[in-house]
N, C-alpha and C positions, 0 to 999 in steps of 0.2 A: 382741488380739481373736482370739476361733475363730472360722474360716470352714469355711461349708459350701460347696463347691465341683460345680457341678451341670455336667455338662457339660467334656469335659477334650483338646479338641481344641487345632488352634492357640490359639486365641482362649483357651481354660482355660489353658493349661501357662504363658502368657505372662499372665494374673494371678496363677497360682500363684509365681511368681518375683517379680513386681513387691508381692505382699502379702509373701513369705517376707525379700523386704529391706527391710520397711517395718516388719518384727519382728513379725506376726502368725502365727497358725499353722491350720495347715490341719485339721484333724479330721475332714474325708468327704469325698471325691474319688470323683461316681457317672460313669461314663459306661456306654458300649453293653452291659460285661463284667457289669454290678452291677446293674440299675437295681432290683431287688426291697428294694437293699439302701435306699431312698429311705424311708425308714418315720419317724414321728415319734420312735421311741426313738432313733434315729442322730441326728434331725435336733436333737434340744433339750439337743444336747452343744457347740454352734455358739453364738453370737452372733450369727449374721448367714450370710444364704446367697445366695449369688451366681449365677444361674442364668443360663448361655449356651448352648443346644444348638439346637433347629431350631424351624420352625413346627409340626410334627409332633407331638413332645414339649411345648414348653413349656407348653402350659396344665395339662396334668396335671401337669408339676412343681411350678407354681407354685401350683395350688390344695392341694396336699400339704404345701407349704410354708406355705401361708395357715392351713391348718387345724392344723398345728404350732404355730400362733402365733410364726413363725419372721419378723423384717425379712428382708425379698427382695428385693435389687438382680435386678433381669431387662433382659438384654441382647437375647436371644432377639426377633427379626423375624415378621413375616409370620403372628399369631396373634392380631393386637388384638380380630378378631372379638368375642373372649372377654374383653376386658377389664373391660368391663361386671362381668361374674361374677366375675374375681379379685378388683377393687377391694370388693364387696359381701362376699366371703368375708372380705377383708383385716378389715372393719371387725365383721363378726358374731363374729371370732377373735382381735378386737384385737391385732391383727398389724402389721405396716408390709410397704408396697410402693414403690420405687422402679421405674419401668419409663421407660426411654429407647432411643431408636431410635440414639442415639450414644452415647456417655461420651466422646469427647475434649473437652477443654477448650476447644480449637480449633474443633471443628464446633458445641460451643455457642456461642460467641461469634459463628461465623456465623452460626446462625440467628438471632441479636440484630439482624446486621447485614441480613441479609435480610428480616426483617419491617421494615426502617427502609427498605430501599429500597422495598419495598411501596407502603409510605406516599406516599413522593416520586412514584411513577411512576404512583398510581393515577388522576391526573388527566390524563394524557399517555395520549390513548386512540390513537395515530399508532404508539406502541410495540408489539408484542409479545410475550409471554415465552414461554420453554419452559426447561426443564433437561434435562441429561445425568447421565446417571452411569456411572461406571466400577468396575467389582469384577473381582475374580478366577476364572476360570471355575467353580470350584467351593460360589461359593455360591448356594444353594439356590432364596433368593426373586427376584423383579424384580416393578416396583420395588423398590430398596434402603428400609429403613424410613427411612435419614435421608432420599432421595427424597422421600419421601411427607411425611414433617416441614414438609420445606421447602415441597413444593405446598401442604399444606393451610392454611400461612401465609400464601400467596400469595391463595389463592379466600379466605381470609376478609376481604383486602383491597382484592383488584383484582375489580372487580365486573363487568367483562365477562367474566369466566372462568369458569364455574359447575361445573365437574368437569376432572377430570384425567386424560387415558388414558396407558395404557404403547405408544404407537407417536405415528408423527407426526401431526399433528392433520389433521382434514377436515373443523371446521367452527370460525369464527373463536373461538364460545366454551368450548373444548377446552382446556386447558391441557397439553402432550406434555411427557413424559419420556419420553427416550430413554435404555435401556438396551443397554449395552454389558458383555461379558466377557470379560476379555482379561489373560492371565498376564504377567505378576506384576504383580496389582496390587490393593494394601489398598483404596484408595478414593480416585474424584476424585468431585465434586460443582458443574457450573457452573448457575448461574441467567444466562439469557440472554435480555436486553430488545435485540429488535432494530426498526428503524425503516427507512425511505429513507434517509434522514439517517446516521443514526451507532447501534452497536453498544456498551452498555452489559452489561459479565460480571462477574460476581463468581465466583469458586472455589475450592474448598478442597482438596487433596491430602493426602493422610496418603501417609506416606514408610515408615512399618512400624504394626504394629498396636502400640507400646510406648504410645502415648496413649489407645487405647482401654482396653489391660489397665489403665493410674494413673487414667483416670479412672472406673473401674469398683470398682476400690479405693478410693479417694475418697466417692464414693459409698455403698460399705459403713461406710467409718468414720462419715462423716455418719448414716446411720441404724440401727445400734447402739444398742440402749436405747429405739429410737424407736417409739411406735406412729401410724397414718395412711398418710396416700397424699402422695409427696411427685415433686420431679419433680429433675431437674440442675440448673434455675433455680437453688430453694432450696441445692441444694450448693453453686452456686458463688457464689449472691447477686444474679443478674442479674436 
């Protein structure tokens, strides 16, 4: 598989390794030094482009890439605003879009199990929830996107909770994440039902970024060849 490589920060160099030993190869590495170099002729030498860089950028990479007719795994946070429009571009350009707010294998399986505790707690109105998250001072957004993942699993379930802010809450139907930034650290993620009674957490840690780069590759292999709008679900079958 050719990969087009958008974006080549930590987060790029450590899928450029985990694709380069997976036997695929790399054929357009754009970051801050290049980015004129993003043009459709570069880009439909690729099979597949895998776009990580900021809120900032990503929507203009991604719609260059839609309009390529180019499949797009996008990593990239803090820009959904605009999802609306990629996804319609995706399909006017008969294109594929992958967009997730994780790629580890690990944090999807979380959010499988978080929307299942949803379920269980949605009747236990004595509980409260919030989450926390933890990153490294140098990224960009807050909330984290997988933050937000998980809340908005939460509000579609737990029906006393009707939005979500980033501080702590100040009225009971608030749902708070609390963001923290603090070296060195990839990501923690706890959902937190507390009561009088007793303290129910779930949480996930990521130990290095190696399971976001495999499952960001994963995801490119998956759609390769593919046109549509697809999600991690369908990669991993859950």
């Amino acid at each position: 598989m050719k990969i087009a490589l958008i974006g080549y920060g930590k987060m790029g160099k450590a899928i450029e390794e985990i694709a380069l030993r997976r036997g695929h190869e790399v054929v357009l590495i754009i970051d801050i030094n290049n980015q004129s170099d993003l043009i459709k002729s570069n880009l439909v030498k690729a099979d597949v482009a895998i776009e990580f860089t900021g809120p900032e950028s990503a929507c203009e990479n991604v719609m260059k890439c839609m309009k390529a007719g180019i499949p797009t795994v996008v990593g990239s946070t803090g820009w959904l605003a605009h999802l609306q429009e990629a996804q319609e571009a995706c399909k006017e350009n008969q294109a594929a879009l992958l967009v997730s707010s994780n790629f580890s294998v690990g944090v999807n399986i979380f959010f499988e199990i978080n929307k299942r505790l949803a379920e269980l707690m949605q009747p236990h109105e004595n509980y409260n929830v919030s989450l926390e998250e933890i990153h490294h001072t140098q990224k960009k957004d807050a909330p984290s996107g997988t933050a937000i993942s998980l809340a908005e699993q939460i509000l579609h379930t737990i029906d006393r909770k009707t939005k979500w802010v980033n501080r702590p809450e100040t009225d009971p139907t608030e749902l708070a994440i609390i963001s923290k930034r603090i070296d060195p650290a990839p990501g923690t993620h706890t959902v937190i039902y507390s009561s009088e009674i007793d303290d129910i957490e779930i949480r996930h840690t990521a130990h290095n970024r190696k399971g976001f780069a495999t499952g960001a590759v994963l995801a490119a292999e998956f759609l390769a060849g593919k046109k549509g709008i697809y999600s991690m679900s369908d990669v991993l079958g859950l």
